[in-house]
DOVEXVO-895479 format. One record per residue (C-alpha): residue in three letters; x, y, z. Coordinates in Angstrom, 2 decimals. Example, Ala and Ser with C-alpha at 12.3 -4.5 7.8 and 13.67 -1.06 7.14 Angstrom:
<resn = ALA | c1 = 12.30 | c2 = -4.50 | c3 = 7.80>
<resn = SER | c1 = 13.67 | c2 = -1.06 | c3 = 7.14>
END
This chain:
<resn = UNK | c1 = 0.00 | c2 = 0.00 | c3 = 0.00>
<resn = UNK | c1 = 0.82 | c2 = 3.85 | c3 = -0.29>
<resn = UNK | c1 = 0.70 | c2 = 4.73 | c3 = 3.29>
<resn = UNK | c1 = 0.66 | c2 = 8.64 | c3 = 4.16>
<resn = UNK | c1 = 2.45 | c2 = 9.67 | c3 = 7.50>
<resn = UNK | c1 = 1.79 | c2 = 12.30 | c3 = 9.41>
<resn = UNK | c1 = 3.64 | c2 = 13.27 | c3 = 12.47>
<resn = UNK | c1 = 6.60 | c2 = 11.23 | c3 = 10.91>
<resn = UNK | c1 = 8.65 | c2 = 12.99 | c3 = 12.94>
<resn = UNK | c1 = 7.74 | c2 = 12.41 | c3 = 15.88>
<resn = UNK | c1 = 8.65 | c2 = 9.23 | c3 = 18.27>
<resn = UNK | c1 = 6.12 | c2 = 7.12 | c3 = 17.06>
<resn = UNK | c1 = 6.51 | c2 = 8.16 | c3 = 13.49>
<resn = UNK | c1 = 10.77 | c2 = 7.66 | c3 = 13.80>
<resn = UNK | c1 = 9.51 | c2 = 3.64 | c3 = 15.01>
<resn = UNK | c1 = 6.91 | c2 = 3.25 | c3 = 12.49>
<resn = UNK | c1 = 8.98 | c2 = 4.01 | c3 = 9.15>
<resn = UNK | c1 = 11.51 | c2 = 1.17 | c3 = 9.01>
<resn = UNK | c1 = 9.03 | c2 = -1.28 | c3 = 9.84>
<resn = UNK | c1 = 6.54 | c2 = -0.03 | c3 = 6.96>
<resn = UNK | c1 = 9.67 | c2 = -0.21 | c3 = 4.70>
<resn = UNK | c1 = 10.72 | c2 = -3.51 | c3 = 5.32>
<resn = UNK | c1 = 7.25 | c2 = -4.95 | c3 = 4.74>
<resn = UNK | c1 = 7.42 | c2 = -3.40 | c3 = 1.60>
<resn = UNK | c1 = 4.77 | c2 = -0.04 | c3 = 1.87>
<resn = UNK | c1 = 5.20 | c2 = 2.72 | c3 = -0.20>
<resn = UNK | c1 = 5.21 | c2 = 5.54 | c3 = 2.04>
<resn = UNK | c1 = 5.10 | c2 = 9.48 | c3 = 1.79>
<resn = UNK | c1 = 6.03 | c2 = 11.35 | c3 = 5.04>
<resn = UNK | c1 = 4.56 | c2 = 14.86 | c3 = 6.25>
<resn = UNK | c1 = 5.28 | c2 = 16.87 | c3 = 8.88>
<resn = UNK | c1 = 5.66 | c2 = 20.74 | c3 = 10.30>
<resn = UNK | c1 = 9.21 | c2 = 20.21 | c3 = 9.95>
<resn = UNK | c1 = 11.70 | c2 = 18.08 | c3 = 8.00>
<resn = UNK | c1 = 13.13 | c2 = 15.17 | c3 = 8.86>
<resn = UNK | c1 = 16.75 | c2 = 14.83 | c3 = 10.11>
<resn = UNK | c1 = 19.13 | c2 = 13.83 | c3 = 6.81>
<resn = UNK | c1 = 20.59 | c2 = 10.14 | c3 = 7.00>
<resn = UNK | c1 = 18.03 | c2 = 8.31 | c3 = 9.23>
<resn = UNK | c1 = 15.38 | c2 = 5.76 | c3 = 7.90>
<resn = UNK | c1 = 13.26 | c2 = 8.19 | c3 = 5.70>
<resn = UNK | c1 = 16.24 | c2 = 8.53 | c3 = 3.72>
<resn = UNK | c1 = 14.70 | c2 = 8.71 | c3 = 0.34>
<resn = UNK | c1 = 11.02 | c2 = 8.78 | c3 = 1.14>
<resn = UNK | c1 = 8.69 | c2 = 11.72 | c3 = -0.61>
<resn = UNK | c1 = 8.28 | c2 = 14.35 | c3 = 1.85>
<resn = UNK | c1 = 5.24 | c2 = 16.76 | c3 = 1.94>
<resn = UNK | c1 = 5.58 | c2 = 19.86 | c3 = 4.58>
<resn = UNK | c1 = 2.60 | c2 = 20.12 | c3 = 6.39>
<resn = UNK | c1 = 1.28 | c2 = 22.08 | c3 = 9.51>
<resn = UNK | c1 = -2.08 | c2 = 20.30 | c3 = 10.45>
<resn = UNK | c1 = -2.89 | c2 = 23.43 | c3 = 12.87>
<resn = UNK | c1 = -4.50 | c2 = 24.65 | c3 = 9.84>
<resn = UNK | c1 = -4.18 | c2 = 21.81 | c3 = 7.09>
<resn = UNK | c1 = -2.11 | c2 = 23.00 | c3 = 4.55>
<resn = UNK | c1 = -0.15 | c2 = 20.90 | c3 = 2.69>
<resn = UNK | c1 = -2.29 | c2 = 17.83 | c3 = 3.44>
<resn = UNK | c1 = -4.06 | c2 = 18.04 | c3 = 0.05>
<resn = UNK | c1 = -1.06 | c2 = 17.44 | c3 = -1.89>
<resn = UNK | c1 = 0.32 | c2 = 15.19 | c3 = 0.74>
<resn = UNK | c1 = -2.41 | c2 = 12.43 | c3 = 0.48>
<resn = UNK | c1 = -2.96 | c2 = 12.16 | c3 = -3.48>
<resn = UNK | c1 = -2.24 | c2 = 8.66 | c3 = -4.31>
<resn = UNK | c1 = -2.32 | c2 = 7.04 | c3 = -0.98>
<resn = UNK | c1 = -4.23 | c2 = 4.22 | c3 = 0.28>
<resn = UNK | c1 = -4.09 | c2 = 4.93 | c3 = 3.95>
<resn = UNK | c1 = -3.28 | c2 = 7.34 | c3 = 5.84>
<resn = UNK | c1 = -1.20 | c2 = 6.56 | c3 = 9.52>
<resn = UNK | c1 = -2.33 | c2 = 9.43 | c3 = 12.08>
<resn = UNK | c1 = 0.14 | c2 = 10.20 | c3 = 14.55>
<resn = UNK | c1 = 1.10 | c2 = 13.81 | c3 = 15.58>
<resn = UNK | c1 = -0.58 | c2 = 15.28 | c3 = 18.95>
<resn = UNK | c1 = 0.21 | c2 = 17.29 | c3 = 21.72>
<resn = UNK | c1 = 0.01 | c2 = 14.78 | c3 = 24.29>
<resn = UNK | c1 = 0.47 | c2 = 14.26 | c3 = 28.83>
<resn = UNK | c1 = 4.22 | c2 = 15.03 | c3 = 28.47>
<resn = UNK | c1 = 3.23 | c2 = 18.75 | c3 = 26.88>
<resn = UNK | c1 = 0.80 | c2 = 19.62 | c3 = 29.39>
<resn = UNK | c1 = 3.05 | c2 = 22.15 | c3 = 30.98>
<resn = UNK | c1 = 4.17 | c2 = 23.65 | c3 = 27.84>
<resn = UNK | c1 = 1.21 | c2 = 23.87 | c3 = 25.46>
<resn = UNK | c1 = -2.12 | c2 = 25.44 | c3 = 26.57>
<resn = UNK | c1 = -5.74 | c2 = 24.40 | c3 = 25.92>
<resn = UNK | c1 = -5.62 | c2 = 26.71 | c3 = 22.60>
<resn = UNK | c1 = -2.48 | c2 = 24.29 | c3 = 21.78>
<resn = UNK | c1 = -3.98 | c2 = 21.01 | c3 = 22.23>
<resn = UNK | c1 = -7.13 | c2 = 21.81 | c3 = 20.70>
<resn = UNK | c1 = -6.15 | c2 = 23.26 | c3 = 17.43>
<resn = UNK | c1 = -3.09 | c2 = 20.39 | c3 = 16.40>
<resn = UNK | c1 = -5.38 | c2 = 17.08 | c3 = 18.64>
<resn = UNK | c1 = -8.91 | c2 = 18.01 | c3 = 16.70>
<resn = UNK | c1 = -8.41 | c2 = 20.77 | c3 = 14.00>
<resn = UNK | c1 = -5.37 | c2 = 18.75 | c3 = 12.57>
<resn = UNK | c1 = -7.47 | c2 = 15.50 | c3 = 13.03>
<resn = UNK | c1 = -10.87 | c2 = 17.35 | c3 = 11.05>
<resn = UNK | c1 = -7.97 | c2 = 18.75 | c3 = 8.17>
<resn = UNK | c1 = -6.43 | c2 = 15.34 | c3 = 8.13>
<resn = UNK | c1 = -9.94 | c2 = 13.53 | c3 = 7.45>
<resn = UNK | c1 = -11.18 | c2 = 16.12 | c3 = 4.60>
<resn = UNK | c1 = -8.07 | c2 = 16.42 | c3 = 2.77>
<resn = UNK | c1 = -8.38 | c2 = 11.94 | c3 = 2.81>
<resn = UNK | c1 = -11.89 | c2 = 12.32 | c3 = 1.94>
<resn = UNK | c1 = -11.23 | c2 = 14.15 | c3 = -1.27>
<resn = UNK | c1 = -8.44 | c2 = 11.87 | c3 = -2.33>
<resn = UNK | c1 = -10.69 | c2 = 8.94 | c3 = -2.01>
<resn = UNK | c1 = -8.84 | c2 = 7.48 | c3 = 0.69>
<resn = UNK | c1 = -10.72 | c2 = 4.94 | c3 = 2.74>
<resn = UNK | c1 = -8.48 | c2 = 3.81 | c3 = 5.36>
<resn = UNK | c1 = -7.50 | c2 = 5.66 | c3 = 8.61>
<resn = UNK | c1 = -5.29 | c2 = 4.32 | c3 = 11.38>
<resn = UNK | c1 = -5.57 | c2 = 6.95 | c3 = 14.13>
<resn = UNK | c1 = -2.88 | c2 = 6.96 | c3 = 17.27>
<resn = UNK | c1 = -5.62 | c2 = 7.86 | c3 = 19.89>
<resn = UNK | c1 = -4.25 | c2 = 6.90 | c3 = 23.85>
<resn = UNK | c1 = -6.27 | c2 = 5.90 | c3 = 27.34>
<resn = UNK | c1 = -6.39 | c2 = 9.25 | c3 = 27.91>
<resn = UNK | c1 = -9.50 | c2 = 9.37 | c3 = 26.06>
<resn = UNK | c1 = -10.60 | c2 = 7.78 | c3 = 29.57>
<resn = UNK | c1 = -10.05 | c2 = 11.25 | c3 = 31.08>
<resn = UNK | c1 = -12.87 | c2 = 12.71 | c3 = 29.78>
<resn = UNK | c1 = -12.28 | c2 = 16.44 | c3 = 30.64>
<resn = UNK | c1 = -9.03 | c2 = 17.13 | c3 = 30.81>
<resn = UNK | c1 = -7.22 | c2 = 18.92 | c3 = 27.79>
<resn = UNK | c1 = -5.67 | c2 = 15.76 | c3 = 26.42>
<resn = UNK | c1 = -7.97 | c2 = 13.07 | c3 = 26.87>
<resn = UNK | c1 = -10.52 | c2 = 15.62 | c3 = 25.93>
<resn = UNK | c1 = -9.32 | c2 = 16.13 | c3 = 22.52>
<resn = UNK | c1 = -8.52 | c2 = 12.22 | c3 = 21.95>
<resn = UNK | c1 = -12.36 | c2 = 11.48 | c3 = 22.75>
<resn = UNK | c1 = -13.24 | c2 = 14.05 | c3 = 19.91>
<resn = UNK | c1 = -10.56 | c2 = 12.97 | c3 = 17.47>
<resn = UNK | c1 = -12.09 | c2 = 9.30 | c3 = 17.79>
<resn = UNK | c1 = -15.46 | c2 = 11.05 | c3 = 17.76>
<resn = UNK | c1 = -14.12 | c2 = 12.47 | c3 = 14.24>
<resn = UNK | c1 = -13.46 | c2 = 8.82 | c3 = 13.17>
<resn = UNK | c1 = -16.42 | c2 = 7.86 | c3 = 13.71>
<resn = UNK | c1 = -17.96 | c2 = 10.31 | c3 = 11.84>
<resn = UNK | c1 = -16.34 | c2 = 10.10 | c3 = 8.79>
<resn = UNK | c1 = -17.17 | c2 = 6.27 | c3 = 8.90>
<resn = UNK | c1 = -20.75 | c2 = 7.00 | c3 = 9.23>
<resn = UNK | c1 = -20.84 | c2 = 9.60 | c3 = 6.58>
<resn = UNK | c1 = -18.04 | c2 = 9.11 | c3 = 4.21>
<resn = UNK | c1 = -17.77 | c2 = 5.25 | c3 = 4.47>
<resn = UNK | c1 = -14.09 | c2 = 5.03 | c3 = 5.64>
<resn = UNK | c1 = -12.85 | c2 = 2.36 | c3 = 7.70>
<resn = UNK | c1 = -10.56 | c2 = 2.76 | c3 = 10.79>
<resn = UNK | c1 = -8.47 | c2 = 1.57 | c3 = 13.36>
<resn = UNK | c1 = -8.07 | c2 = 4.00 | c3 = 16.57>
<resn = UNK | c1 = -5.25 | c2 = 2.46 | c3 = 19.09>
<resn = UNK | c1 = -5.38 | c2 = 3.68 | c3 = 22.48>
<resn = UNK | c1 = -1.67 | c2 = 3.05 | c3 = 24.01>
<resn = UNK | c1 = -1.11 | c2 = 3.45 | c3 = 27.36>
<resn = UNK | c1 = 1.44 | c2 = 5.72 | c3 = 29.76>
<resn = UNK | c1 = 4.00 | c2 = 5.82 | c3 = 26.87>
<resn = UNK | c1 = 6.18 | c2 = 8.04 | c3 = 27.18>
<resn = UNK | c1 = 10.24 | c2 = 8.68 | c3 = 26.72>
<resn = UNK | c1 = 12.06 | c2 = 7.76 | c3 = 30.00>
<resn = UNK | c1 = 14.95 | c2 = 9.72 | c3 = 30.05>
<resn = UNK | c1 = 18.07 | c2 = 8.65 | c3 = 32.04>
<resn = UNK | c1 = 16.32 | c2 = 6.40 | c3 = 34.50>
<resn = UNK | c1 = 15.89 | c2 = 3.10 | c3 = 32.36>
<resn = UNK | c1 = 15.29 | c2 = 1.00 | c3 = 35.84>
<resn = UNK | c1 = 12.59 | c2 = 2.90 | c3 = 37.74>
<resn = UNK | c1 = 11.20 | c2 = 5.17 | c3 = 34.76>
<resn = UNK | c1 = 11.25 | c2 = 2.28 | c3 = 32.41>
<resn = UNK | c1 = 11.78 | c2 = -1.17 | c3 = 33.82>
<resn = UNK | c1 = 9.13 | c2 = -0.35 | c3 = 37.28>
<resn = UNK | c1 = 6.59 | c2 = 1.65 | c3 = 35.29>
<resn = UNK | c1 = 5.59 | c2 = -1.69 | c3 = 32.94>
<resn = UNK | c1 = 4.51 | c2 = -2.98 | c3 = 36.79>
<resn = UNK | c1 = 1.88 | c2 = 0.44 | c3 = 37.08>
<resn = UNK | c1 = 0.45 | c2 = 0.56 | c3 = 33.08>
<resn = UNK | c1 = 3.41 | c2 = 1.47 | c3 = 31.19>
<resn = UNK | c1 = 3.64 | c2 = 0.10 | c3 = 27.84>
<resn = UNK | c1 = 6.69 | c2 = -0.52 | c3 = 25.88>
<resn = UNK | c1 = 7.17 | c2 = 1.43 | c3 = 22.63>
<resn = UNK | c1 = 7.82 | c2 = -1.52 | c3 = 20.27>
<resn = UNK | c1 = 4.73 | c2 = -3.31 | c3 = 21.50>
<resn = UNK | c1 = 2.67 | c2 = 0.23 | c3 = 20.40>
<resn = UNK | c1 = 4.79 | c2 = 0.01 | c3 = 17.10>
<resn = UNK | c1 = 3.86 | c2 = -3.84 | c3 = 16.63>
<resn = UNK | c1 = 0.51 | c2 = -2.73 | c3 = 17.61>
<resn = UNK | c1 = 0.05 | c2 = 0.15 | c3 = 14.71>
<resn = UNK | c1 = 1.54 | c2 = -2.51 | c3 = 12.19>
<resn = UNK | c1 = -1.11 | c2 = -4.94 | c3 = 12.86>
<resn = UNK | c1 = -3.56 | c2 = -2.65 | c3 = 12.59>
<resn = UNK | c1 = -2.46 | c2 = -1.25 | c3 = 9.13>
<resn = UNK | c1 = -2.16 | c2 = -5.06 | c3 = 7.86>
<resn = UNK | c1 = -5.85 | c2 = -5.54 | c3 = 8.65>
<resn = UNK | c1 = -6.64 | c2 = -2.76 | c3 = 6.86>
<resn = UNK | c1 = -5.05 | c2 = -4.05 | c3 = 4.11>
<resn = UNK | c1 = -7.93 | c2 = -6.77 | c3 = 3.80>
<resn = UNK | c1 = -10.24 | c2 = -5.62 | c3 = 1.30>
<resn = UNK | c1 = -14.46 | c2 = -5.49 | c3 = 2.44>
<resn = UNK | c1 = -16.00 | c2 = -7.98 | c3 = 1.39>
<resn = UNK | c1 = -19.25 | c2 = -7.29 | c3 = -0.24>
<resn = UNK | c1 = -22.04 | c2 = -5.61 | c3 = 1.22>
<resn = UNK | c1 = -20.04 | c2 = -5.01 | c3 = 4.86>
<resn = UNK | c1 = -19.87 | c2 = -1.62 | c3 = 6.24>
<resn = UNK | c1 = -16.75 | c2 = -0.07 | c3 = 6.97>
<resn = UNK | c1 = -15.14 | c2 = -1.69 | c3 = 10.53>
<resn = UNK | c1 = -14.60 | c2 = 1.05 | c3 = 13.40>
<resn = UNK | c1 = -12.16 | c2 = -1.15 | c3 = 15.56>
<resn = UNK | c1 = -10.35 | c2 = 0.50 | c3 = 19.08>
<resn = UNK | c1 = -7.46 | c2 = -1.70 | c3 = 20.24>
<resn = UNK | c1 = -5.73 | c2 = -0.69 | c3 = 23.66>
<resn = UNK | c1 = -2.27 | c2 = -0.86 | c3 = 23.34>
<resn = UNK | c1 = -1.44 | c2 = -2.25 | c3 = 26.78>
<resn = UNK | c1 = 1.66 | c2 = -4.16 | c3 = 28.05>
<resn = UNK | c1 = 1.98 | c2 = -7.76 | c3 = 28.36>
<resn = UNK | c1 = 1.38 | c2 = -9.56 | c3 = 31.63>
<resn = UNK | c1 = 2.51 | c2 = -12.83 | c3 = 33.14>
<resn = UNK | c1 = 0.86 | c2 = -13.00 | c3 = 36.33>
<resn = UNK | c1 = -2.95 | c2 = -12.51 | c3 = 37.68>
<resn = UNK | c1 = -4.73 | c2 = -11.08 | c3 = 40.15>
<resn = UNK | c1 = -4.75 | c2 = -14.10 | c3 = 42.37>
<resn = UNK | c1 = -0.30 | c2 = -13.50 | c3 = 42.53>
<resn = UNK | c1 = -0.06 | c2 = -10.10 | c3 = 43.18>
<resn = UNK | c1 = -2.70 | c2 = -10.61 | c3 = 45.68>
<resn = UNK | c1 = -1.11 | c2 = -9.01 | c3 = 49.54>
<resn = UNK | c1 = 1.74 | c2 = -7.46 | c3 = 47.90>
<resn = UNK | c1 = 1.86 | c2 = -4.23 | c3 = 49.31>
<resn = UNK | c1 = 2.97 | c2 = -6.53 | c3 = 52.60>
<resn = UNK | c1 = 6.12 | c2 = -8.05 | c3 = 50.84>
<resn = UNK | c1 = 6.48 | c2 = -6.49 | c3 = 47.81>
<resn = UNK | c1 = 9.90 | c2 = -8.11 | c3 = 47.66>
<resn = UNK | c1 = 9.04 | c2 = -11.72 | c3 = 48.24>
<resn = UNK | c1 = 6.05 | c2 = -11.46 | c3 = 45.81>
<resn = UNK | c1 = 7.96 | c2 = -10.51 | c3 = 43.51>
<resn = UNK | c1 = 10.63 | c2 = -12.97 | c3 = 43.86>
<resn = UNK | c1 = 7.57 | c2 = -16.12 | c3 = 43.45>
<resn = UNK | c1 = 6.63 | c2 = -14.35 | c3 = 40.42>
<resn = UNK | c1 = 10.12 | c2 = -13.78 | c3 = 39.09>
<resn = UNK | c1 = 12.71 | c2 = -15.94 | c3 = 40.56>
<resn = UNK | c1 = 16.23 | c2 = -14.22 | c3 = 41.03>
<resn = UNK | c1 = 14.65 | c2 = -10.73 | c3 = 40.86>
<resn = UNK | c1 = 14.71 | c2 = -10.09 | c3 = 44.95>
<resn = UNK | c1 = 18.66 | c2 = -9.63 | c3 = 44.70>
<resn = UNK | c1 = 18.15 | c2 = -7.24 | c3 = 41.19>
<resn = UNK | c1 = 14.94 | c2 = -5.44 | c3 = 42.80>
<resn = UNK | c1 = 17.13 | c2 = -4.51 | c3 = 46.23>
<resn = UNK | c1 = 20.73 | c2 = -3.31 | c3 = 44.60>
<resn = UNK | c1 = 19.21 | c2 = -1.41 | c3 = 41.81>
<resn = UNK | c1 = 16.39 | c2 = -0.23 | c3 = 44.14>
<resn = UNK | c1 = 13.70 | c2 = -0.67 | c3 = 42.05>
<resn = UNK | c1 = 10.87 | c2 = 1.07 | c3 = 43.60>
<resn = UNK | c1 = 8.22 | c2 = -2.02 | c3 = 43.49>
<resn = UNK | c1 = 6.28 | c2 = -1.10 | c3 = 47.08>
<resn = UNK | c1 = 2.84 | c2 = -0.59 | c3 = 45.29>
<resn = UNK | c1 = 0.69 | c2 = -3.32 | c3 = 44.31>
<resn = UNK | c1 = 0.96 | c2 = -3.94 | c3 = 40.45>
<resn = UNK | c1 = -1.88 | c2 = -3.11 | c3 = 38.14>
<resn = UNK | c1 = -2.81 | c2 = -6.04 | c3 = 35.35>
<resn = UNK | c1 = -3.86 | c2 = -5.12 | c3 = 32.19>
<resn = UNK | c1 = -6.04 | c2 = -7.45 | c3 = 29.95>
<resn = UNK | c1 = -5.90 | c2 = -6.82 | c3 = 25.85>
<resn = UNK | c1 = -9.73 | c2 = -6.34 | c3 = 24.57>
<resn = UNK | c1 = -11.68 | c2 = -7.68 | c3 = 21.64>
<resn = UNK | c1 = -10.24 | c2 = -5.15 | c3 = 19.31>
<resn = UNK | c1 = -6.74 | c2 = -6.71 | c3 = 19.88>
<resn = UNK | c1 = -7.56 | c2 = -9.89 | c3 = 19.44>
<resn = UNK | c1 = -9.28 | c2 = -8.83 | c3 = 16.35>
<resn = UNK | c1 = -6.14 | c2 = -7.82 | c3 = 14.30>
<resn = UNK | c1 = -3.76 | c2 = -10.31 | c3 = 16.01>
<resn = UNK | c1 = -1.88 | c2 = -7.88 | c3 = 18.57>
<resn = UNK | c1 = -0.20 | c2 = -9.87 | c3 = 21.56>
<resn = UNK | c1 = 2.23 | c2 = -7.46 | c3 = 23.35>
<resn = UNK | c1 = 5.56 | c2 = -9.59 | c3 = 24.39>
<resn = UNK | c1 = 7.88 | c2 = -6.70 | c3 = 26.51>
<resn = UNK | c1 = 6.54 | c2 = -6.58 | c3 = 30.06>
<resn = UNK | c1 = 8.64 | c2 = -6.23 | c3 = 34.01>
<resn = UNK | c1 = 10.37 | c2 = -10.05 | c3 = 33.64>
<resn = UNK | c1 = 11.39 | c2 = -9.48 | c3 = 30.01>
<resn = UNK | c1 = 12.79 | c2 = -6.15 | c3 = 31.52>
<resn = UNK | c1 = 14.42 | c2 = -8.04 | c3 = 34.30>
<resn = UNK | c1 = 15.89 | c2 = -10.56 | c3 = 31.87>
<resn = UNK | c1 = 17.77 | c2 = -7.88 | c3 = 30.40>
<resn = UNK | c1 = 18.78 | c2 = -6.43 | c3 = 33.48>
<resn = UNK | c1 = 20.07 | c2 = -9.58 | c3 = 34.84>
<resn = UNK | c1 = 22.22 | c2 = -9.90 | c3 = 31.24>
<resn = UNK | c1 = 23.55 | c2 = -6.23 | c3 = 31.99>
<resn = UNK | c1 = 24.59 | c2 = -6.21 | c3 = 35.36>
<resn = UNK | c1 = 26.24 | c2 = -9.57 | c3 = 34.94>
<resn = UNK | c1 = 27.98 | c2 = -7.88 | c3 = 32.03>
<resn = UNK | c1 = 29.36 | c2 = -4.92 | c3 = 33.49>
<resn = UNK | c1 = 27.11 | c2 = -4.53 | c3 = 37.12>
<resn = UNK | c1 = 26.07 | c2 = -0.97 | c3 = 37.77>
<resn = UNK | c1 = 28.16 | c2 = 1.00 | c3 = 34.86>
<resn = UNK | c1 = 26.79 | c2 = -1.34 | c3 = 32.29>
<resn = UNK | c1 = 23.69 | c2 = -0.37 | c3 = 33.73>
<resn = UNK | c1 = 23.60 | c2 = 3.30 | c3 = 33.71>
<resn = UNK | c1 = 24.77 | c2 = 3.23 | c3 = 30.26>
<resn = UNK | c1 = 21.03 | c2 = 2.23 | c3 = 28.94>
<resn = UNK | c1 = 19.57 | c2 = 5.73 | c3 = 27.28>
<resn = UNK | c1 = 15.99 | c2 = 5.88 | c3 = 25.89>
<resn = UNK | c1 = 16.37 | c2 = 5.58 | c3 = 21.77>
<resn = UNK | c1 = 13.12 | c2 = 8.18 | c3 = 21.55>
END
């Protein structure tokens, strides 16, 4: 397929591109800005776009059978950008993005919503529950089909690759290839033609983290977080106490929904893959090997 990006610049965007590549998609990338020389869009048609008021996007989108919706203001802006912000790049770019796809006779919309559509009033999740709203619409009216994916508390974790990586896939933190295996899936359904008299699908998947335990196991841990952990994950008590991974609250466990198991998704990165590689590292180099890990995003 001919798959129009926008947002490519962004983090999710940056993860998206090789993998589109390699499974042989045509692509044409858009964004406010252009992309850094040398990286994976090396040689990709680039479109300059700024979706705040949807120029560009009619020129951008000629030709393509999908389009991949990525670029937001999302939690990690909330200091910096205001309601005005949010409201005119989350929903007016969202609105611009859908017309200029009508026109072009595109059909097929993967949209990069998040759980924050959950928080129904706040600037963020506020403008994710219209932009799905938007989806919706332009399925009802316009006939196009779409795939909205809702990850969950992703976000770039800095320095801290044990506690702001490693402990926050315990509390709903999702890891970013999982969301990126998650977007691909949902771009190879699309690629399945309707059959016949069906109406176009409107399909949410939550993009949540994998989990190896249940309820029943994490049950009393808050009283010895440690040794819990330990049944769950042998070997980790002696990697949870030097690196002081901060594990005192009582884990959350996410469940993937119909709409996951719909298009295949089956998230694999979760805390004991994290501790496997932690284990690798510190018996590697201990500590400095450690504190070498930087977030790629």
């Amino acid at each position: 397929m001919r798959i129009l990006i926008t947002g490519a610049g962004g983090n999710m965007g940056r993860g998206i591109i090789p993998r589109l590549r390699e499974a042989g998609h045509d692509l044409v990338l858009s964004d406010v800005n252009r992309l850094p020389d040398g990286d994976s869009s090396a040689g990709l048609p680039f479109v300059q776009c700024d979706l705040q008021n949807g120029f560009g996007l009619e020129r951008a989108v000629v030709g393509c059978d999908l389009v991949l919706h990525l670029p937001a203001w999302h939690g990690i802006h909330w200091g910096q950008k205001t309601e005005v912000d949010y409201w005119r790049l989350n929903v007016d770019g969202t609105f611009y993005m859908f017309q200029a796809a009508k026109d072009a006779g595109v059909k097929r919309v993967v949209f990069l919503s998040s759980t924050a559509w959950y928080g129904h009033y706040n600037k963020y999740g506020f403008t994710k529950r219209i932009g799905e709203e938007l989806c919706e619409y332009y399925r009802e009216n316009h006939g196009m089909r779409y795939v909205a994916v809702r990850p969950n508390d992703l976000t770039p974790w800095g320095k801290d690759w044990v506690n702001h990586y490693g402990a926050r896939l315990l509390y709903g933190g999702v890891d970013r290839d999982d969301v990126l295996d998650c977007i691909a899936q949902s771009i190879q359904f699309l690629e399945t033609p309707l059959s016949e008299g069906r109406e176009a699908e409107n399909l949410v998947v939550h993009a949540v983290r994998g989990d190896v335990y249940t309820e029943e196991q994490i049950a009393g841990w808050e009283n010895d977080p440690v040794g819990t952990c330990e049944q769950i994950f042998p070997g980790s008590a002696a990697l949870v106490r030097k690196y002081n991974i901060g594990i005192d609250r009582k884990p959350s466990v996410s469940k993937t929904d119909d709409g996951a198991r719909v298009i295949g998704y089956a998230p694999s990165r979760h805390f004991g893959t994290f501790l496997e590689t932690l284990r690798r590292l510190d018996e590697e180099g201990g500590a400095e090997r450690v504190t070498e890990m930087h977030c790629g995003y």
